[in-house]
C-alpha positions in Angstrom: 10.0 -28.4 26.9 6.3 -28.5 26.8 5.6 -24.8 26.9 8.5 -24.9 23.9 6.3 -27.4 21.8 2.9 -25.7 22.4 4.5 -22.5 21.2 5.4 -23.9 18.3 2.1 -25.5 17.3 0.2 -22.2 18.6 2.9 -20.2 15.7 1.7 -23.1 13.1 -1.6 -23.1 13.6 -1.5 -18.8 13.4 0.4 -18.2 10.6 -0.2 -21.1 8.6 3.3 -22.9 7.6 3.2 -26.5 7.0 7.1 -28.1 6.9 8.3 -24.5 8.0 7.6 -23.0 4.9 4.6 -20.4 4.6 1.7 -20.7 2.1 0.5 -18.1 0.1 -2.5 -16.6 -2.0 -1.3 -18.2 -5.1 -1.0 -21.9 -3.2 -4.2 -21.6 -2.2 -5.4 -20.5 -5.8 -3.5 -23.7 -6.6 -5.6 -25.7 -4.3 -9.0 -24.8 -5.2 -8.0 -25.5 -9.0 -7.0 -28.9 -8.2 -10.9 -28.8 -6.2 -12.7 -27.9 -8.8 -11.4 -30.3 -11.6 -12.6 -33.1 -8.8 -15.9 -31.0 -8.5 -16.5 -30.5 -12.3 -14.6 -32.6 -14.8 -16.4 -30.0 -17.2 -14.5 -27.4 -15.4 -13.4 -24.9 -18.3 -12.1 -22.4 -15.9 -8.7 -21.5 -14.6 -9.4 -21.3 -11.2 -5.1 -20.5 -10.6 -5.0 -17.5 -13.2 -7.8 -16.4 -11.9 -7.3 -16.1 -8.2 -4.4 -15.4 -8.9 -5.1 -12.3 -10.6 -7.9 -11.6 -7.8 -4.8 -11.6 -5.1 -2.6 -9.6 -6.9 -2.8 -6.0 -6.7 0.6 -4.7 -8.2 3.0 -7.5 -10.2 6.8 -7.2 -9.7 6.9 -3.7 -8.2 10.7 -4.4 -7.8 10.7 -4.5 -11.4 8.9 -1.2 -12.5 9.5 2.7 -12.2 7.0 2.4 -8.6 9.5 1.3 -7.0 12.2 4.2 -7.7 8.4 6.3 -7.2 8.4 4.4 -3.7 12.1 5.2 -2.7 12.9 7.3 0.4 14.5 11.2 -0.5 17.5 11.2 2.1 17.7 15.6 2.8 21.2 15.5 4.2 23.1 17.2 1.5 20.5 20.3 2.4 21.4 20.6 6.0 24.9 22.1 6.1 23.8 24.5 3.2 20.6 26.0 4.5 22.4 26.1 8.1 25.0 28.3 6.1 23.2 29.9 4.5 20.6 31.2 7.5 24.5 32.2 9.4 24.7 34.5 7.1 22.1 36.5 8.9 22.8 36.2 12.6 21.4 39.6 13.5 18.0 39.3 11.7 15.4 38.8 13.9 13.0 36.2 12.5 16.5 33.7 12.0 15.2 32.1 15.0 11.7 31.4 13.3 13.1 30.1 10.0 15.8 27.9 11.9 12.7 26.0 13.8 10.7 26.2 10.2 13.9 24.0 8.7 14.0 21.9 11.9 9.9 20.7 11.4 11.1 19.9 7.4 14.0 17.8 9.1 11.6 15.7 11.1 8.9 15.6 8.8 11.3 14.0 6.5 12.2 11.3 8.9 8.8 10.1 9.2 8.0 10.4 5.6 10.7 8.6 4.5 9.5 5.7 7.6 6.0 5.7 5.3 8.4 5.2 1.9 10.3 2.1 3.5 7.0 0.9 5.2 5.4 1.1 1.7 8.2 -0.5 -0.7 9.0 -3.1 1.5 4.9 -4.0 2.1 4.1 -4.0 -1.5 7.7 -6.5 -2.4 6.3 -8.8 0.1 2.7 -8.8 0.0 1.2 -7.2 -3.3 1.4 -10.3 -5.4 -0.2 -13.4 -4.9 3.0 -14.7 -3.6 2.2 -12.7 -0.2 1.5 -15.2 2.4 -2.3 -16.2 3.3 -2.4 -16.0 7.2 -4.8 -18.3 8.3 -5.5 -21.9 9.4 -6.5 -23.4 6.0 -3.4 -25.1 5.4 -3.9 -27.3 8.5 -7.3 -27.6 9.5 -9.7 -30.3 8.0 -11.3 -28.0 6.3 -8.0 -28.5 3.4 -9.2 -31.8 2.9 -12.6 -31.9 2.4 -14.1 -32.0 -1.2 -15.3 -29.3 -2.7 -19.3 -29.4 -3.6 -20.3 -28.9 -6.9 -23.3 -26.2 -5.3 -19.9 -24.4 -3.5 -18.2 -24.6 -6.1 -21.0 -22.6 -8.2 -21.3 -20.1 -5.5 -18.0 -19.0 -5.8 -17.8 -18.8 -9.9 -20.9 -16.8 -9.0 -19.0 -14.1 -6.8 -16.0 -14.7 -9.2 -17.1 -11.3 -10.9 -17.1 -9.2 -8.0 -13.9 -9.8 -6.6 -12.1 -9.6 -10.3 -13.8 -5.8 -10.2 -13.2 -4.9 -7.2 -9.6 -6.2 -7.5 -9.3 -4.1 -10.6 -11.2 -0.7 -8.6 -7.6 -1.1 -6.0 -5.6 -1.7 -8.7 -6.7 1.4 -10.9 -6.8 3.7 -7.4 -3.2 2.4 -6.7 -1.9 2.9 -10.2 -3.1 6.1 -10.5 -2.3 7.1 -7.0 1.5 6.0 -7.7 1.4 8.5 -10.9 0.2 11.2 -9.1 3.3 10.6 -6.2 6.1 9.8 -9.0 4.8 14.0 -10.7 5.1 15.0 -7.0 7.8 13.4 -5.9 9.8 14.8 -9.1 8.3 18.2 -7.6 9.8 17.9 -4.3 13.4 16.7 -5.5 13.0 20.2 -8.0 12.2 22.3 -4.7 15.6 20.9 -3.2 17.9 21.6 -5.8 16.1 25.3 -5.7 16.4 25.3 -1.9 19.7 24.6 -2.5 20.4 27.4 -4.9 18.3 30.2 -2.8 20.5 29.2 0.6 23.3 30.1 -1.3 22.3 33.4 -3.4 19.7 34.7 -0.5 19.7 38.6 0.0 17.9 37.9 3.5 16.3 35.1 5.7 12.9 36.2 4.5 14.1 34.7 1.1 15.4 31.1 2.8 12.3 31.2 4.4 10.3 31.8 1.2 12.3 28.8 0.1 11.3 26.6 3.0 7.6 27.3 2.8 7.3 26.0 -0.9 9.9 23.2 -0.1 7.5 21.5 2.7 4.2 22.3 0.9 6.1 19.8 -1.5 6.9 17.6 1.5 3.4 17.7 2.6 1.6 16.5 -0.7 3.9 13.5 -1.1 3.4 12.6 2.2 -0.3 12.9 2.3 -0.4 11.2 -0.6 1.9 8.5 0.7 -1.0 8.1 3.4 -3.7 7.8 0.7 -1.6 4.8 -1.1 -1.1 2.8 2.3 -4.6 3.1 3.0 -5.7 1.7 -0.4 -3.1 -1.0 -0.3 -4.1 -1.9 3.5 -7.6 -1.5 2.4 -7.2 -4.1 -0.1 -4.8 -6.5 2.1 -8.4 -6.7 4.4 -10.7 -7.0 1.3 -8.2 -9.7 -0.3 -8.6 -11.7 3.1 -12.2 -11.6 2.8 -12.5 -13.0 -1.0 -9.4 -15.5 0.4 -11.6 -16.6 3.6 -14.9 -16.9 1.1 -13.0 -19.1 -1.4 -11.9 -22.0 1.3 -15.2 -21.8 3.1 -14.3 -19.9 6.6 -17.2 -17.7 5.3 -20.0 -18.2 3.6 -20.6 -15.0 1.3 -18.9 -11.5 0.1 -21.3 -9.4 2.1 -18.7 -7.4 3.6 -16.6 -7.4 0.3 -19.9 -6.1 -1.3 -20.0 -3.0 0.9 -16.6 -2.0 0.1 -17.6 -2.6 -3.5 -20.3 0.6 -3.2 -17.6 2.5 -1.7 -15.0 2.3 -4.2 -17.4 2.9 -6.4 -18.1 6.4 -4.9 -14.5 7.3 -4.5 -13.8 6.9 -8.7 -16.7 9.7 -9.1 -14.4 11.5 -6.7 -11.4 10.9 -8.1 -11.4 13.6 -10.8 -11.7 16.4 -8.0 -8.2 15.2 -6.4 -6.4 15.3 -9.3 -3.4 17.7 -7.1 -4.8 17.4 -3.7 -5.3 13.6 -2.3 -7.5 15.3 1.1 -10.9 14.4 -0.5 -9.9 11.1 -1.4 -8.0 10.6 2.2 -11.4 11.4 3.8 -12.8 8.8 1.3 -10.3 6.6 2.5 -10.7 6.7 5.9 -14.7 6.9 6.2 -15.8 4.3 8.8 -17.0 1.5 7.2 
């Protein structure tokens, strides 16, 4: 019974629910608005929108043509007609080659549409302000004690660099998500063509043909599928940081402010990857 209760604290304490229910960004915007009124009765800003707008890094996704972008492409309607198709040509001696090409697109697909259901359902939950803030705020003393009128300063102070860096994510994502929706339309062209050419094919050389420009489809949506969930997981860290500054657990942006120089550097870089996402996944993924 003891190790039951512990538990239970030790799951509070982590993940920050008070009464069973979890808090999020936009509570704790909440609470440093009702702060600074106490700090500043001058107060003229609106510390909610704000924050709010700083935690948010895509609004109702469920709501908007990203999420049809973000929808898994099921490929079983291809399998029985390319498998047709290729037994039409048992005696040709690269069969055996193009049937293990088709069989790499079959497991590719798997694993990119793992990335689509990792990314939809990780931008419903968590893109908004409404995501939940994991951290011990909520119930330490910390959520009691007044805010100073010198903290209080220091944060409208760093106020402008988390609304821009907010805004650099935002823009990446946005434009990242336009570049997957024209690839994605692509890659749903090169199945219906697939389709066609296992069907009409004079040899296997032609399926195979097929196959080749079908997965160099499959490969740009799913590298760019990587790209997108390292910007959003990117920004899930940053957006801890500013989170972590803004109830006092730290005491500046300095790591914020490093990203800030790199994001900077990938926008000069954007125009480069217009079709291909590898310079900006390099970007991406650069140690910090």
């Amino acid at each position: 019974m003891k190790q039951f209760l512990l538990l239970t604290v030790v799951s509070i304490l982590v993940f920050g629910k008070v009464n069973g229910q979890q808090k999020t960004y936009a509570q704790l915007a909440d609470s440093f608005m009702a702060k600074a009124t106490l700090a500043d009765k001058k107060n003229r800003i609106f510390w909610g929108d704000e924050l709010r707008t700083v935690f948010t890094i895509y609004q109702n996704i469920s709501q908007t043509d990203a999420f049809e972008t973000l929808s898994k492409t099921v490929l079983f309607d291809i399998i029985k007609p390319v498998e047709n198709g290729l037994n039409r040509f048992p005696y040709e001696m690269d069969v055996i080659e193009t049937n293990g090409q088709f069989g790499v697109i079959l497991s590719n697909q798997h694993k990119v549409n793992d990335l689509y259901n990792e990314l939809s359902e990780e931008l419903q939950s968590k893109a908004s302000a409404e995501g939940a803030y994991y951290n011990r705020f909520f119930n330490s003393p910390l959520a009691k004690e007044k805010l100073s009128g010198s903290r209080l300063k220091r944060v409208f102070k760093d106020l402008y660099t988390m609304k821009t860096n907010q805004k650099k994510f935002q823009t990446l994502l946005g434009g990242e998500l336009s570049a997957l929706k024209t690839e994605k339309a692509t890659f749903l062209e090169d199945i219906q063509t697939l389709l066609c050419v296992a069907q009409t094919a004079s040899s296997v050389a032609d399926i195979s043909s097929a196959l080749s420009n079908f997965k160099a489809s499959q490969d740009e949506v799913w590298d760019r599928l990587k790209v997108i969930r390292t910007i959003v997981l990117r920004y899930y860290t940053e957006r801890d940081i500013w989170a972590d500054f803004v109830v006092g657990y730290r005491k500046s942006l300095d790591a914020s402010l490093e990203l800030f120089k790199q994001i900077g550097a990938w926008e000069k870089g954007l125009k480069a990857v217009k079709k291909s996402p590898n310079k900006l996944k390099k970007m991406l993924t650069k140690k910090r």
